[in-house]
C-alpha positions as CSV (number, residue, x, y, z in Angstrom):
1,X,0.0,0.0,0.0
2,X,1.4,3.2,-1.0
3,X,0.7,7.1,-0.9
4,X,0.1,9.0,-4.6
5,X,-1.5,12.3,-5.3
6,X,-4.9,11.8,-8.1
7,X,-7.6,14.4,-9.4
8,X,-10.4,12.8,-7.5
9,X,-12.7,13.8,-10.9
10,X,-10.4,10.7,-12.0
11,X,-11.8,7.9,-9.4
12,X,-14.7,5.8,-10.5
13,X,-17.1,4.9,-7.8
14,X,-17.4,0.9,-6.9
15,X,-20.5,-0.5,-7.2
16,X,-20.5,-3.4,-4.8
17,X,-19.7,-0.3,-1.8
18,X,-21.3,-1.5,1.3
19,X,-22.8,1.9,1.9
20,X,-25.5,2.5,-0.7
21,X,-28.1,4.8,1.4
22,X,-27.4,8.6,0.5
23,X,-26.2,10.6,3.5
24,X,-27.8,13.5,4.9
25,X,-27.5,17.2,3.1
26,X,-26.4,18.3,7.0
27,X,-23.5,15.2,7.0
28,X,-22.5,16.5,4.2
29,X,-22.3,20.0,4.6
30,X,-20.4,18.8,8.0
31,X,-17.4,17.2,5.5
32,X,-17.7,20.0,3.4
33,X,-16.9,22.6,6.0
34,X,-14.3,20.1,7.7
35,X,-12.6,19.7,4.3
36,X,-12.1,23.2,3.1
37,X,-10.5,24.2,7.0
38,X,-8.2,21.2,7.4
39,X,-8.1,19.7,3.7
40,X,-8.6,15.1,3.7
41,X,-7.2,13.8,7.5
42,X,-7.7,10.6,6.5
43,X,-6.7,9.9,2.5
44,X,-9.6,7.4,0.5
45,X,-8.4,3.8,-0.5
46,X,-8.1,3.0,-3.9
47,X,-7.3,-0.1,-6.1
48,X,-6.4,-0.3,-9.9
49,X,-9.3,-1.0,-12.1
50,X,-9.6,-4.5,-13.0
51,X,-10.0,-6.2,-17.0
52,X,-7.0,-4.2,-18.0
53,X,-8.5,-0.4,-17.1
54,X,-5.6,2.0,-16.6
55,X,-8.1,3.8,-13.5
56,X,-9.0,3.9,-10.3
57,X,-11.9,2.4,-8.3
58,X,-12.8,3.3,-4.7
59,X,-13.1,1.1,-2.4
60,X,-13.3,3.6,1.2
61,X,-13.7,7.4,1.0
62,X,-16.7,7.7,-1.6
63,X,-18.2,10.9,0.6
64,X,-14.9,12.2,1.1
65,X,-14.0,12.1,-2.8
66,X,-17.5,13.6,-3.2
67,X,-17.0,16.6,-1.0
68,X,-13.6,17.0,-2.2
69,X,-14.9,17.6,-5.6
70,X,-17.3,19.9,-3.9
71,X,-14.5,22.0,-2.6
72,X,-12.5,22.7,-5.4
73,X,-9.1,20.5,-4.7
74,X,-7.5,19.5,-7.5
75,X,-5.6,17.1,-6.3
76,X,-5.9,14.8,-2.9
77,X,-3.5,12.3,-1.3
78,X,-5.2,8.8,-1.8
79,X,-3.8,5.0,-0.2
80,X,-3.6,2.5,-3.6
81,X,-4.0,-0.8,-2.5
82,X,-4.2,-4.5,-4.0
83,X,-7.3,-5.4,-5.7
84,X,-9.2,-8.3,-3.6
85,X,-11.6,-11.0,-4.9
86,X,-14.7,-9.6,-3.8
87,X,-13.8,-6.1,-5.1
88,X,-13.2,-4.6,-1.2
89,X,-16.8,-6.0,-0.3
90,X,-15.3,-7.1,3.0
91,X,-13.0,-4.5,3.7
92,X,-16.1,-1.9,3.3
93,X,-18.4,-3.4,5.4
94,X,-15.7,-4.2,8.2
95,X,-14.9,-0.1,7.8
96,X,-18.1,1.1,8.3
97,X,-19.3,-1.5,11.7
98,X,-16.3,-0.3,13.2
99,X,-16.2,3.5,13.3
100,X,-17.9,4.8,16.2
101,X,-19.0,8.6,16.4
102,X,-16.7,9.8,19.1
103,X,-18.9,10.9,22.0
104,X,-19.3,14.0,23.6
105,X,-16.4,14.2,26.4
106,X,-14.0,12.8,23.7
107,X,-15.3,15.6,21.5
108,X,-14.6,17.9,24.4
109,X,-11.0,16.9,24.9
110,X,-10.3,17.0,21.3
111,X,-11.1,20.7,21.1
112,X,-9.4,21.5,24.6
113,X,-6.4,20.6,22.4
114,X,-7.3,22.9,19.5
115,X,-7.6,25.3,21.8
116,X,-4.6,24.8,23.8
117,X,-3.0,25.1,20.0
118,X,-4.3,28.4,19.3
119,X,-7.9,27.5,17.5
120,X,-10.7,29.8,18.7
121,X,-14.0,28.7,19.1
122,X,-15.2,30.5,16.4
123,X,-12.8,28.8,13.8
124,X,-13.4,25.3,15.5
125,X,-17.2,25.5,15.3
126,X,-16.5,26.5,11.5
127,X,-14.3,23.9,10.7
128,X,-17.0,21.5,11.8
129,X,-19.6,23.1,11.2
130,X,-21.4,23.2,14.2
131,X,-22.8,26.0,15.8
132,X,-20.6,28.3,18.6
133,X,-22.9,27.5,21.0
134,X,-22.5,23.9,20.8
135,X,-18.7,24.2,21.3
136,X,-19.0,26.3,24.5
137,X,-21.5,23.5,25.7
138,X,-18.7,21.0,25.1
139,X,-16.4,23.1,26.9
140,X,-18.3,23.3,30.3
141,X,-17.1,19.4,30.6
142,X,-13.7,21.2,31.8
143,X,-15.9,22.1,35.4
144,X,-17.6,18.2,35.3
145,X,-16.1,15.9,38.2
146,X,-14.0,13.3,36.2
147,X,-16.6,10.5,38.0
148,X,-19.4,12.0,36.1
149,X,-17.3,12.3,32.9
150,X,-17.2,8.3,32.9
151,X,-21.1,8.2,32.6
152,X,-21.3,11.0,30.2
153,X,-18.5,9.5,27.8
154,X,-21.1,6.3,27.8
155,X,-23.3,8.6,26.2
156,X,-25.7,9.5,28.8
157,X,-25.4,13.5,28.3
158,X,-27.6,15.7,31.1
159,X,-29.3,18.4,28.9
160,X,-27.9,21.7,28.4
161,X,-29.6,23.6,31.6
162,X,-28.2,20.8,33.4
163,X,-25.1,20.5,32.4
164,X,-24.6,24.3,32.9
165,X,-26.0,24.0,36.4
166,X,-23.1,21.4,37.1
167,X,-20.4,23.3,35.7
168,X,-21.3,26.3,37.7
169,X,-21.3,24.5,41.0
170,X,-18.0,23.6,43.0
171,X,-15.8,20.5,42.5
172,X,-16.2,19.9,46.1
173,X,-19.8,20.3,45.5
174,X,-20.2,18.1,43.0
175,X,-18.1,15.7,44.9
176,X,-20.8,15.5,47.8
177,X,-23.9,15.7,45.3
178,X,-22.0,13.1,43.6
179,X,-21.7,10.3,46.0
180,X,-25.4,10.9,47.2
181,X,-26.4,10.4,43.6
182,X,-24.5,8.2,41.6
183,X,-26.3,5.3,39.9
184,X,-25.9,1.8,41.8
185,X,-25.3,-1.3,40.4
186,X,-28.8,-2.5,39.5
187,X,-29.7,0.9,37.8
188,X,-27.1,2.1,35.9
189,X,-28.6,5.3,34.7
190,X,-27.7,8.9,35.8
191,X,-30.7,10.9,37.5
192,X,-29.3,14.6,35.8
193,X,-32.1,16.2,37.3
194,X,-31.5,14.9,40.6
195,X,-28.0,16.3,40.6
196,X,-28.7,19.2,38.8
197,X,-31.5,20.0,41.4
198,X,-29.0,19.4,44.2
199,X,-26.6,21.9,42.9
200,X,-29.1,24.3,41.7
201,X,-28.2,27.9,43.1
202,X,-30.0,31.1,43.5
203,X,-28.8,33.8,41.2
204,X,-29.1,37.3,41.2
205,X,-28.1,39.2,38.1
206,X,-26.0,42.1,37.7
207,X,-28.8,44.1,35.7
208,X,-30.9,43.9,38.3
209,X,-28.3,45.6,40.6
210,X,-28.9,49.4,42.0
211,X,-25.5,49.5,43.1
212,X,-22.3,50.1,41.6
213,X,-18.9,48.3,41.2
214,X,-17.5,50.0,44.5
215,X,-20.6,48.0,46.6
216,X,-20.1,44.6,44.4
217,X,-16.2,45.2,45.5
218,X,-16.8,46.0,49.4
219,X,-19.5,43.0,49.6
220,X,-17.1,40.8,47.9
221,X,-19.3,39.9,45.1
222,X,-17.4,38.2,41.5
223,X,-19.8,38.4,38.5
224,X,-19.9,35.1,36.4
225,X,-20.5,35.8,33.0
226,X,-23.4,33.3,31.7
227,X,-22.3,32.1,28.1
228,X,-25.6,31.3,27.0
229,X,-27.7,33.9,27.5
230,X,-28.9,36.3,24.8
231,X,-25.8,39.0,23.5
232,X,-27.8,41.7,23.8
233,X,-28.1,41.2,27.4
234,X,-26.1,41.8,30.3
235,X,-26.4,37.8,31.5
236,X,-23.5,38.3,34.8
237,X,-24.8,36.9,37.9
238,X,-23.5,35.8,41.1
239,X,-24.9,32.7,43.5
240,X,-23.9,35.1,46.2
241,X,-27.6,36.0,47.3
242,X,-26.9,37.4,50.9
243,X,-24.0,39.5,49.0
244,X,-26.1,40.6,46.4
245,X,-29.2,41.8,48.8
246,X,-26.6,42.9,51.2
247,X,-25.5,45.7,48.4
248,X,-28.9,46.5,47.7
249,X,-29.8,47.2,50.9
250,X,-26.8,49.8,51.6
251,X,-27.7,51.5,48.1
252,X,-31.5,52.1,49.1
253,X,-30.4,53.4,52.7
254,X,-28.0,56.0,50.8
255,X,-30.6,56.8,48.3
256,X,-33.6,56.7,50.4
257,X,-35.6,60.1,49.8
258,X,-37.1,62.6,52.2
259,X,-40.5,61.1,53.4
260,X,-38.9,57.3,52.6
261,X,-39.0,54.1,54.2
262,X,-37.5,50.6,53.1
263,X,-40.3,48.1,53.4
264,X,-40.6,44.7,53.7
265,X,-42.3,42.3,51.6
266,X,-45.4,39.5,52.2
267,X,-44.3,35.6,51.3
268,X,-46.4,36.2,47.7
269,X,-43.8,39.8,47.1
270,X,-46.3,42.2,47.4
271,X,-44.7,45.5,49.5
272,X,-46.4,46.0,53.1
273,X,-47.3,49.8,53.6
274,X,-47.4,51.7,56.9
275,X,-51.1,51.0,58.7
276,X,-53.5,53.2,57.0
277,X,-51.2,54.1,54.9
278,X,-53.3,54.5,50.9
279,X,-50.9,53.6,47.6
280,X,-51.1,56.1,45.3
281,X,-51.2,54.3,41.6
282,X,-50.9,58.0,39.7
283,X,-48.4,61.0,39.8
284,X,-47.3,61.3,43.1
285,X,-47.4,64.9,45.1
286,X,-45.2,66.5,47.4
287,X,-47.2,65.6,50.1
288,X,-46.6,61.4,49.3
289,X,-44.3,59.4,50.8
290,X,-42.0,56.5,49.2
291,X,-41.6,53.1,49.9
292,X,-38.5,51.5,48.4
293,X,-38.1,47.7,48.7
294,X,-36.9,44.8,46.8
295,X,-38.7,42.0,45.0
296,X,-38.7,38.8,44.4
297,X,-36.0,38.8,42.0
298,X,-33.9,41.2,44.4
299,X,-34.8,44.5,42.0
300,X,-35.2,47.8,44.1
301,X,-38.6,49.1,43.3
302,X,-40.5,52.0,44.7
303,X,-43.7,52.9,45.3
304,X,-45.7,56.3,46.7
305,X,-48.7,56.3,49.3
306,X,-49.9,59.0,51.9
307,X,-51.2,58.8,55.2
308,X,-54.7,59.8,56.0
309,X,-54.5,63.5,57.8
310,X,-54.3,63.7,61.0
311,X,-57.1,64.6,63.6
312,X,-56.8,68.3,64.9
313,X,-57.8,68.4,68.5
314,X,-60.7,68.9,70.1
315,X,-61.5,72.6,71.5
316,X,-61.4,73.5,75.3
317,X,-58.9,70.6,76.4
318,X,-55.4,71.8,76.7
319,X,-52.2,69.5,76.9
320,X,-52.1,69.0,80.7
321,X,-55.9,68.1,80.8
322,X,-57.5,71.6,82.3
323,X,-60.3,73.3,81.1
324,X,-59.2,76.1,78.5
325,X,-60.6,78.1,75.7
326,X,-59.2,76.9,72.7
327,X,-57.1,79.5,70.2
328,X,-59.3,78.5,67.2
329,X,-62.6,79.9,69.0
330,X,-64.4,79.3,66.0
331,X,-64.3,75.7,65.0
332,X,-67.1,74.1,66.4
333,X,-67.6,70.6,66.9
334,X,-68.7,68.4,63.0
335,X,-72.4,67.6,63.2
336,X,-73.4,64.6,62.8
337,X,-74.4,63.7,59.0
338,X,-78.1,63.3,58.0
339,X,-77.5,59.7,57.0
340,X,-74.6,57.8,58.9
341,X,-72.0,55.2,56.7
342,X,-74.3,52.8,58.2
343,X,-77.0,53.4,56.5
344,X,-75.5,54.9,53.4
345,X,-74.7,51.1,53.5
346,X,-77.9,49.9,54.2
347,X,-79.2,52.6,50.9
348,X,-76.4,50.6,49.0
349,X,-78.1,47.5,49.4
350,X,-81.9,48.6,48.6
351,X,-81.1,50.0,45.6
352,X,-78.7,47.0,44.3
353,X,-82.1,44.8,45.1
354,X,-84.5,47.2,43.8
355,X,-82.2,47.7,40.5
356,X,-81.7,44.0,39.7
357,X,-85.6,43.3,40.4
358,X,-86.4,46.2,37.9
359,X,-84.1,44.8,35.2
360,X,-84.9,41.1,35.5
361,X,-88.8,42.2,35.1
362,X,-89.5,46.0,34.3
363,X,-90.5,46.1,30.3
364,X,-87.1,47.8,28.5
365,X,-87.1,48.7,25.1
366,X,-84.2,47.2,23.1
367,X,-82.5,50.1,22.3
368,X,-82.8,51.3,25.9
369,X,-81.6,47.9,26.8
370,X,-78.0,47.9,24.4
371,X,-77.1,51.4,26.1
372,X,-77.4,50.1,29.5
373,X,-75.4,47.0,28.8
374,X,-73.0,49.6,27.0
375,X,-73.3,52.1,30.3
376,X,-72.9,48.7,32.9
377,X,-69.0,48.3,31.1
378,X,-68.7,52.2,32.5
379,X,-69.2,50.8,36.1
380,X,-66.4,51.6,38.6
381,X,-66.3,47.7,39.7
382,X,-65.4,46.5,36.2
383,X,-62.2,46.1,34.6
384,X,-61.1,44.8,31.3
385,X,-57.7,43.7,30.4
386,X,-57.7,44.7,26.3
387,X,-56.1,43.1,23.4
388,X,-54.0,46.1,23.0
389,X,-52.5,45.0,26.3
390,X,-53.9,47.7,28.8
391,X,-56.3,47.6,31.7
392,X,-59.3,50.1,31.1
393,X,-61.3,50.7,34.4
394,X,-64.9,52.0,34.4
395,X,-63.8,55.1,35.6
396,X,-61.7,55.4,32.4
397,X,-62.0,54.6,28.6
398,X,-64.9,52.3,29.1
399,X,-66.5,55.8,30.7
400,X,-65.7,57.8,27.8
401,X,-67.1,55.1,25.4
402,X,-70.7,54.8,27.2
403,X,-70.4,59.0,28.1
404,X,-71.7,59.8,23.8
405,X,-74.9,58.3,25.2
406,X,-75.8,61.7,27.2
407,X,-76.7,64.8,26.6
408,X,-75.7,68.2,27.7
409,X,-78.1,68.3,30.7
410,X,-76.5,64.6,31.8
411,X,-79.7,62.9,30.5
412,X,-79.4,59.4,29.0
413,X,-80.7,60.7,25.2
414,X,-79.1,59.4,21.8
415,X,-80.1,58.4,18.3
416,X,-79.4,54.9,16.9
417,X,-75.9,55.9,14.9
418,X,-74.9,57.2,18.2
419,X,-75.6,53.7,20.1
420,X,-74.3,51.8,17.2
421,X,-70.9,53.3,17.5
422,X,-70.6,53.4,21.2
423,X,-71.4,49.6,21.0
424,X,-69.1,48.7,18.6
425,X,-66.3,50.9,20.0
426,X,-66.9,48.8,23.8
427,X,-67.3,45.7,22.1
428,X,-63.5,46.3,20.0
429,X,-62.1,47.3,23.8
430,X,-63.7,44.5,25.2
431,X,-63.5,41.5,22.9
432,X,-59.7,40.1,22.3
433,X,-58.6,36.8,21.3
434,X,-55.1,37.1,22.0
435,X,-53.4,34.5,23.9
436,X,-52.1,35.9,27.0
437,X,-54.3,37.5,30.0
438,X,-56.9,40.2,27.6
439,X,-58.3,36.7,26.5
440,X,-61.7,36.7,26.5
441,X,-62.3,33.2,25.5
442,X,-64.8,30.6,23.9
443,X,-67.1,34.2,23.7
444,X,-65.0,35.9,21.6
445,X,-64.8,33.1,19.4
446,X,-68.4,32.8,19.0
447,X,-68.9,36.7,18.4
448,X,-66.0,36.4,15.4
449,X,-67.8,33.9,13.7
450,X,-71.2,35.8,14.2
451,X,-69.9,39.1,12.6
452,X,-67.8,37.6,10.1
453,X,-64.5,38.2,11.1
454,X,-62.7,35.6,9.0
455,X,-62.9,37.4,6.2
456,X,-60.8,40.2,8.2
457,X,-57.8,37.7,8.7
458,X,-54.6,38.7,7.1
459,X,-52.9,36.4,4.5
460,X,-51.2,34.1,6.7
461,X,-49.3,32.7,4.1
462,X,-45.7,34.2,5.0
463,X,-42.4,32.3,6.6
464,X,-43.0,33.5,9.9
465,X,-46.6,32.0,10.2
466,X,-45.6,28.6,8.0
467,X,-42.5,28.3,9.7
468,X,-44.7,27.6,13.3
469,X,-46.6,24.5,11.1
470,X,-45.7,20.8,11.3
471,X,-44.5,18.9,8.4
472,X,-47.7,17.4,8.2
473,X,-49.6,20.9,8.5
474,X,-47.2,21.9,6.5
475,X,-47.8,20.0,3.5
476,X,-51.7,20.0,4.5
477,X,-52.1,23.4,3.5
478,X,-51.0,22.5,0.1
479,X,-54.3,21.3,-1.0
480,X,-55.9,22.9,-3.6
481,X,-53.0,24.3,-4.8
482,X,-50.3,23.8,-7.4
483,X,-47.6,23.2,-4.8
484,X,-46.5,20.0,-4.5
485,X,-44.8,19.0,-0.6
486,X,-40.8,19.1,-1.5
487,X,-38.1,16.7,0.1
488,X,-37.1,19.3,2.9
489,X,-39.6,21.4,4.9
490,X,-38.3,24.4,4.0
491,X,-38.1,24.3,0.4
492,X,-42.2,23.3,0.4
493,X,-42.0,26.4,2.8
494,X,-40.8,28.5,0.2
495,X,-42.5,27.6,-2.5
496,X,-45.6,28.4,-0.2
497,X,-44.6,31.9,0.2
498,X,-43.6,32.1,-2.8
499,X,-47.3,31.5,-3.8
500,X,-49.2,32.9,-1.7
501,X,-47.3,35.9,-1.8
502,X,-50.4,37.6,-3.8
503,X,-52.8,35.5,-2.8
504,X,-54.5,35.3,0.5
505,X,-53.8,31.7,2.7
506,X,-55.8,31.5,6.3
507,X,-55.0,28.0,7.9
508,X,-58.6,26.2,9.0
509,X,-57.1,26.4,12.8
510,X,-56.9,30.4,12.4
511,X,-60.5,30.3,12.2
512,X,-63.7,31.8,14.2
513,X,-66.0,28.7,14.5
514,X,-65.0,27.0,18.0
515,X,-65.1,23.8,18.6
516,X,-68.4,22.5,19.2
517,X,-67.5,20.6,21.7
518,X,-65.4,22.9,23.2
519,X,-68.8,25.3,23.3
520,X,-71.2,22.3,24.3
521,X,-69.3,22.5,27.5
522,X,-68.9,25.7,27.7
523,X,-72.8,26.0,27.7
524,X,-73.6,23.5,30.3
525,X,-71.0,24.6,32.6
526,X,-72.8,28.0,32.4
527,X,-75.9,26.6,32.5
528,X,-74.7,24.2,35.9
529,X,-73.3,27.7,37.5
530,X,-76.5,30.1,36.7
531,X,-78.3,27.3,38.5
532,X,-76.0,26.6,41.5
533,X,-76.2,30.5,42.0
534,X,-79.4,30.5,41.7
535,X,-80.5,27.7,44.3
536,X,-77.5,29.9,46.6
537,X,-80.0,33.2,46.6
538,X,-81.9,34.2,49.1
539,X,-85.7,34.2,47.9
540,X,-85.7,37.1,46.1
541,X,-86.1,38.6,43.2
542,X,-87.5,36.8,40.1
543,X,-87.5,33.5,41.9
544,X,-89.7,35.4,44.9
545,X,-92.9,35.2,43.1
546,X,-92.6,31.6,41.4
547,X,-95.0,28.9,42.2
548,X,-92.9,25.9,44.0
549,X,-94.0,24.0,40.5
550,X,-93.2,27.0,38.3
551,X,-89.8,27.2,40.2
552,X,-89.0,23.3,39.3
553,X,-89.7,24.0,35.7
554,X,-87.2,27.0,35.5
555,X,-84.9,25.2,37.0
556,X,-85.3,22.2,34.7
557,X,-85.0,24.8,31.8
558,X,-81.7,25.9,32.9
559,X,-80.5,22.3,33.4
């Protein structure tokens, strides 16, 4: 067997190769990139043509001749060997049983060495093609305890939060975690989140720090940069919690405000205010006082409230107790109100049962009826978290929607355009289908459908929608189309967008209709509760002047 240089255009392939099945276009990309930053490591076998050819036929290396090609190289070193009987059948099959991929901690200590030889990362993850962050992965092995890089070079890899939660802990640590957590005999396999859970560690993040470098310095706290976060962000932390709190609670004392306190916070992170003290959600006045304290997270935050006045004294009392007439001569005692809280209380209640008897049975005309539905989203007990993402309040937008519906003299007068538009404007604040917290639900759904808002969908026939559907879903919304599903996902993605790109695609889950079973339940759940909280009344009401057999047949209605 000896060494000679060929143009690998020159090789013929062998067609009794033990490898027929055609590798992947990522494999191959892989050899590609390898070959172009470190050229052939390992030259192909050949062997002379037989029946008196004057070329070559491959017998190991048919990829690597392939990508070579690819490359550009014009010439490559290849091994010329002896022509057997079965035309290398043996030798090819042998080859390919016995490479092994090398596994991860191998792959580790391979690129230690590149590194120790001046490769960055960057160059290494190019000459193999693999992404930076998967050789900075590989690198966080160096922190492992050699014990758990036996059971990780078997292959059985903890997952990437895992592994980083491991590397960040202490050898001694991981020594400890180690022998309380080690496989046994009988069950070989490695609980990662056991360990990982074991050396999990609070951490507190250096953009959520008040305080400066000369605090982190004096409370002795070491930033740890985290390798995986987002670059955008600062991602330095420290486990050092008492540290870390430590810092912040120095900076809020030096940077308390006049009229300040440092609070302290309930086990659910919600600040506790002075007794009596009222939170003031708005622009804060002079007069307001400021409560700094920090969250769950470890953030400073602040917040204003002010204290109820205080009670001036009363007249003819002085401060040793004697009789004496009183500087401010003419303040007089407060009389006592008409109607006490008490019984504004006690008004509260009559008029919530006298309203909700009135509605349930006093005749309303319809229109009448759609402006006080409109005016009931103006109340000050209702709030509505929007699809544009804000909280309206009664007291707020929802008031200025339902406020068109009076006139000057504060009269509820309007014309029909006028209630039209106040109802569609509440029902656009109200109604969202989003999926976050302004969801309104099944309801939503239902009023789409009924006003025919599919026909108001966008064309959803772009990469960033198909690129969120399945292959299967992918290829589903091909149908009646001229597209036909490609090979790889994302060329049938392309050719998608490439024709809907005038045309208007909305994928069948997009749409209004809800599921009717979905709403079937929805409905007698409804139903079920408007009964239960019905049967909970007092008798009152509608219900007061039902028959007992009247009353079973509403019931049964409802049901």
């Amino acid at each position: 067997m000896h060494l000679i240089k060929v143009d690998p255009r020159a090789l013929k392939e062998n067609p009794d190769r033990t490898r027929q099945t055609k590798s992947t276009p990522q494999a191959d990309a892989l050899l590609l990139a390898t070959i172009k930053a470190v050229g052939i490591v390992q030259p192909p076998v050949i062997t002379p043509e037989k029946d008196g050819g004057n070329g070559y036929v491959i017998n190991a290396g048919h990829r690597r001749v392939k990508q070579a090609i690819a490359a550009g190289l014009e010439e490559i070193d290849v091994l010329v060997d002896e022509a057997a009987n079965d035309n290398g059948a043996m030798r090819s099959m042998v080859t390919n049983i016995a490479f092994e991929p090398m596994n991860p901690v191998d792959q580790w200590r391979a690129i230690e060495r590149l590194v120790a030889l001046g490769w960055t990362e960057e160059a290494i993850a190019v000459a193999l093609a693999l992404p930076v962050r998967q050789i900075k992965k590989l690198r966080l092995l160096a922190n492992v305890l050699p014990a758990m890089l036996d059971y990780m070079a078997k292959g059985d890899m903890p997952n990437e939060q895992q592994l980083r939660t491991i590397a960040a802990a202490a050898p001694e640590e991981q020594k400890e975690v180690w022998k309380k957590h080690k496989p046994s005999k009988g069950d070989p396999q490695v609980s990662w989140w056991s360990v990982a859970q074991a050396l999990q560690k609070t951490r507190m993040f250096a953009r959520h720090a008040s305080f400066g470098d000369d605090l982190a310095q004096a409370y002795g706290i070491q930033w740890v940069e985290d390798l995986f976060a987002p670059a955008d962000e600062d991602s330095r932390y420290t486990t050092n919690v008492e540290a870390f709190l430590g810092a912040q609670q120095e900076w809020m004392t030096t940077n308390l405000p006049k009229k300040g306190v440092i609070a302290e916070t309930t086990n659910w992170g919600e600040v506790k205010l002075p007794p009596k003290a009222e939170r003031v959600y708005g622009k804060p006045t002079k007069s307001d006082c400021t409560a700094m304290y920090l969250d769950r997270e470890g953030r400073v935050q602040t917040v204003h409230y002010r204290m109820p006045e205080a009670k001036k004294p009363k007249a003819g009392k002085s401060a040793g107790g004697t009789n004496e007439v009183a500087d401010d001569v003419g303040e007089i005692s407060r009389p006592r109100p008409d109607v006490t809280r008490k019984g504004i209380e006690m008004i509260g209640d009559y008029r919530t049962d006298a309203l909700r008897e009135a509605l349930g049975r006093a005749p309303i005309e319809d229109d009448t009826l759609m402006a006080l539905l409109i005016l009931a989203f103006a109340g000050q007990n209702v709030s509505v978290t929007t699809g544009s993402g804000g909280v309206y309040y009664g007291h707020s937008r929802l008031a200025r929607n339902a406020a068109v519906l009076f006139d000057a003299d504060g009269k509820l007068a309007f014309d029909m355009d006028t209630l039209r538009v106040a109802a569609r404007t509440m029902l656009v604040d109200v109604f969202s289908c989003r999926e976050n917290a302004t969801n309104s639900g099944i309801v939503a759904r239902v009023a789409g459908e009924v006003v025919g808002a599919d026909a108001f969908l966008p064309n959803m026939g772009t990469e960033d929608f198909l690129s969120c559907l399945s292959r299967p879903a992918l290829e589903g919304s091909c149908t009646d189309t001229p597209v036909l599903p490609r090979q790889r996902v994302k060329d049938t993605r392309a050719a998608l967008v490439e024709h809907f790109k005038e045309g208007h695609f909305v994928h069948p889950s997009a749409l209004f209709a809800p599921d009717p079973a979905k709403l079937s339940g929805w409905l007698s759940s409804s139903a079920a509760s408007a009964v239960d909280d019905e049967a909970e009344e007092d008798t009152g009401g509608i219900a007061e002047d039902l028959t007992d057999d009247e009353a079973g047949e509403f019931l049964d209605a409802a049901e």
